[in-house]
N, C-alpha and C positions, 0 to 999 in steps of 0.2 A: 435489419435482420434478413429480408428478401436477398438483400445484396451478397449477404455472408453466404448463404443456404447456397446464392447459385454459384459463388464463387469455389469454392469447394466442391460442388456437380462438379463442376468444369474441371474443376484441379484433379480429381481422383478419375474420369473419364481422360484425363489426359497422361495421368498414371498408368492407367489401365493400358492405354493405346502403346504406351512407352516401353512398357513390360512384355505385350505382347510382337510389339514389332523390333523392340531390341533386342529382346530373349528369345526368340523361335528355337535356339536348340538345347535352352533350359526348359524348355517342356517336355521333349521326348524322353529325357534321361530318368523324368521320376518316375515316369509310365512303366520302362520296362524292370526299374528296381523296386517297384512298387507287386511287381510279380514276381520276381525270383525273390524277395521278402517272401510273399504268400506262398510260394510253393515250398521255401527252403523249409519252414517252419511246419509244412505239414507233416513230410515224410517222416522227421525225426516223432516226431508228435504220434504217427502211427505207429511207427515200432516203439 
């Protein structure tokens, strides 16, 4: 069961590294549509 536990550590820290060093410009794009979301929604919201 040790074995499994660290096998899976390893797999998903190597997920993680993969995502983050393959994807570098799938990150910046949720950032800034995650704000023109938030803003788009508020004006109409105001009036």
């Amino acid at each position: 069961m040790s074995v499994a536990t660290l096998a899976v550590g390893i797999l998903l820290l190597w997920v993680s590294v993969k995502l983050l060093r393959g994807s570098p410009a799938a990150v910046p794009p949720p950032v800034p549509r995650d704000d023109a979301t938030s803003t788009d929604p508020t004006p109409p919201s105001d009036s």
